[in-house]
C-alpha positions as CSV (number, residue, x, y, z in Angstrom):
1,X,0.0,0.0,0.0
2,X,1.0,3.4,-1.1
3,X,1.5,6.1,1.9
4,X,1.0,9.5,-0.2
5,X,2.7,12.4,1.5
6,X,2.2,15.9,-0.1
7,X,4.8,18.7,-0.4
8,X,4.8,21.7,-2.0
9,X,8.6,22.7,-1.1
10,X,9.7,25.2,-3.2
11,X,11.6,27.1,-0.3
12,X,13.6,23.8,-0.3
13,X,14.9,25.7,-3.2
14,X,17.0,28.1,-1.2
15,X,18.3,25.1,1.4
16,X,21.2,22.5,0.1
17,X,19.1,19.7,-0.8
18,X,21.5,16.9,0.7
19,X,20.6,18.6,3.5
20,X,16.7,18.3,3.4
21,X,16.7,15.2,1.1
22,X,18.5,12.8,4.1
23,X,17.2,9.8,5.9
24,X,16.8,11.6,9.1
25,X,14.3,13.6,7.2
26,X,10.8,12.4,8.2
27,X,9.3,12.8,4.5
28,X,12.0,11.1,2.8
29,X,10.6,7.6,2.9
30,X,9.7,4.8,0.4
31,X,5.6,5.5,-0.8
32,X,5.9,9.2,-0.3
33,X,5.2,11.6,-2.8
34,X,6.7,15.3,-3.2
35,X,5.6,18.2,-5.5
36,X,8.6,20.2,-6.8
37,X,7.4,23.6,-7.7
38,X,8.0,24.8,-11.2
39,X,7.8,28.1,-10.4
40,X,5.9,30.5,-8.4
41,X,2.6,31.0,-9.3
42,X,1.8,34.1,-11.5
43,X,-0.6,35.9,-8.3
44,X,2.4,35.1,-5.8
45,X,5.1,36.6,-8.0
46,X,3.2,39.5,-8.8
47,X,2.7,39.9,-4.9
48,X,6.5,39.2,-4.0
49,X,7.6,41.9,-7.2
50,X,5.2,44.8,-6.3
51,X,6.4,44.4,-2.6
52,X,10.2,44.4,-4.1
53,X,9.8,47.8,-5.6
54,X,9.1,49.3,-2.2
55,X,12.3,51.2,-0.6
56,X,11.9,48.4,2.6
57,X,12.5,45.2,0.9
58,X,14.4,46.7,-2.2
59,X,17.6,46.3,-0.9
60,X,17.2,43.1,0.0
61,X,15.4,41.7,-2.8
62,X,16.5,43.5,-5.8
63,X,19.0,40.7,-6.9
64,X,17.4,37.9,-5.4
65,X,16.7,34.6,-7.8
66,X,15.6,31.6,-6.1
67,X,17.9,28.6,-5.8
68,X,16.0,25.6,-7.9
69,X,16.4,21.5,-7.6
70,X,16.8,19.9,-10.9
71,X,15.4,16.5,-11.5
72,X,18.9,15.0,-12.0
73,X,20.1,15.8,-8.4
74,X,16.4,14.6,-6.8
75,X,17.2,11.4,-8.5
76,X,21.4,11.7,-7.5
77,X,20.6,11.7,-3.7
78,X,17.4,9.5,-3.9
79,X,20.2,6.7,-5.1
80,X,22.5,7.6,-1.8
81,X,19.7,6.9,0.3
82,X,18.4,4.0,-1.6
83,X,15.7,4.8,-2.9
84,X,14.0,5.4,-6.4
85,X,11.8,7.8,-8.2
86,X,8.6,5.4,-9.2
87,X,6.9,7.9,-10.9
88,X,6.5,11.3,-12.0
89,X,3.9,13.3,-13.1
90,X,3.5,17.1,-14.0
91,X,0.2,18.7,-13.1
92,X,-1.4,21.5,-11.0
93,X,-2.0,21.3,-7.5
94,X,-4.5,23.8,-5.1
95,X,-4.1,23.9,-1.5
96,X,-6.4,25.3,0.2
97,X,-6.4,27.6,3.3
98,X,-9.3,28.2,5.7
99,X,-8.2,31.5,7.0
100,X,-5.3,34.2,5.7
101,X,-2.8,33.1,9.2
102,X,-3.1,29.8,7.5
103,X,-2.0,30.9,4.6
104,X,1.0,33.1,6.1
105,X,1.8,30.0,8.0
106,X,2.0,27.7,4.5
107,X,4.2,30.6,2.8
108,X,7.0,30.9,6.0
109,X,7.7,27.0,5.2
110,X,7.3,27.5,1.7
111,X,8.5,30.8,-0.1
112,X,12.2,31.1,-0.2
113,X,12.7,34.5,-0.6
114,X,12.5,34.8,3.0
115,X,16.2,33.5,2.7
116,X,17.2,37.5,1.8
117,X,15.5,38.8,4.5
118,X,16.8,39.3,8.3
119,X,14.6,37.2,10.7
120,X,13.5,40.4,12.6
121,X,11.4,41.4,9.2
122,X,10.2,38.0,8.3
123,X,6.7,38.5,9.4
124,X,6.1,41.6,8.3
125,X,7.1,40.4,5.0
126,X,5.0,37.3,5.1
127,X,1.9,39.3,6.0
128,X,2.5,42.1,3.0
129,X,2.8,39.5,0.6
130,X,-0.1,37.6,1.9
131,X,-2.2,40.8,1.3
132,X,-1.3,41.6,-1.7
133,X,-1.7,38.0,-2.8
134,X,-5.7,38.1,-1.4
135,X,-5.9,41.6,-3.7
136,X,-5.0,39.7,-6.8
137,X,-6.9,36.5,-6.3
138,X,-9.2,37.4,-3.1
139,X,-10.7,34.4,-0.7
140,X,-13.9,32.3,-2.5
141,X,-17.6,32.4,-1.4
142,X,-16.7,30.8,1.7
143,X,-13.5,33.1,3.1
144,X,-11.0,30.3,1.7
145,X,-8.1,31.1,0.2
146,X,-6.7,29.3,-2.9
147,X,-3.2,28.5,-4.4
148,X,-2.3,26.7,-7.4
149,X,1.2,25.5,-8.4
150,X,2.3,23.6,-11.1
151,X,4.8,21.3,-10.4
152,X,6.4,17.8,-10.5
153,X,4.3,14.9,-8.8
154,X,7.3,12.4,-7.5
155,X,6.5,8.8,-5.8
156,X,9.6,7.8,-3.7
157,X,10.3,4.0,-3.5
158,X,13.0,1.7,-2.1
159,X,15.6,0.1,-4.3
């Protein structure tokens, strides 16, 4: 039986993927399944390059590019931990978020331009972008909040 595990770590982009990608980390197991992010979606950019214009994250953000994991290197470190790629699949994924300090939680794990920021103005970053995000593509009928990705379905199994 298959345990499916969702993950939708594009700020694993800006940490060394050995790193995340090791048997001490929980997620890495045979039957679990990870989404890389192609890129972030178009309402999220927009959010992150409107903010980057201001004169309080320019400096900071200006150069930024985020780091990105190439297929070759998922499949490198899968084989030092002894484990295979069983399938993968490119599609769009929504997550949904009942309320917008969900959503601001979901981003802090997930958005890795928080690796050009000092800690101290994380938060404040966060919540900016999480605004400007809900003026772009506002909450549904219902107050929840939706994100799409596209990205690359993997299924992890052992060798």
């Amino acid at each position: 039986m298959i345990k499916w595990l969702t993950i939708l770590p594009f700020a694993l982009f800006g940490h060394n993927l050995v790193e995340i990608m090791n048997p001490d980390f929980e997620q890495i197991k045979p039957g679990s399944e990870f989404i890389f992010a192609k890129k972030i979606p178009a309402a999220l950019e927009n959010s992150i390059q409107a903010l980057s214009t201001e004169k309080r994250w320019r400096d900071f953000l200006a150069e930024y590019e985020p780091k990105k994991i190439e297929m070759e290197k998922v499949e490198l470190v899968l084989k030092k931990l002894h484990l295979n790629l069983t399938s993968v699949n490119q599609e769009t994924i929504q997550e949904l978020f009942d309320s917008k300090s969900d959503f601001v939680f979901f981003l802090k794990k997930w958005l890795p331009h928080l690796n050009a920021l000092p800690k101290e103005m994380q938060g404040d970053f966060l919540s900016e972008v999480a605004e400007k995000y809900l003026d772009i593509f506002p909450p549904d009928h219902e107050g929840r909040i939706h994100f799409f990705v596209e990205g690359t379905r993997i299924e992890i199994a052992e060798k």
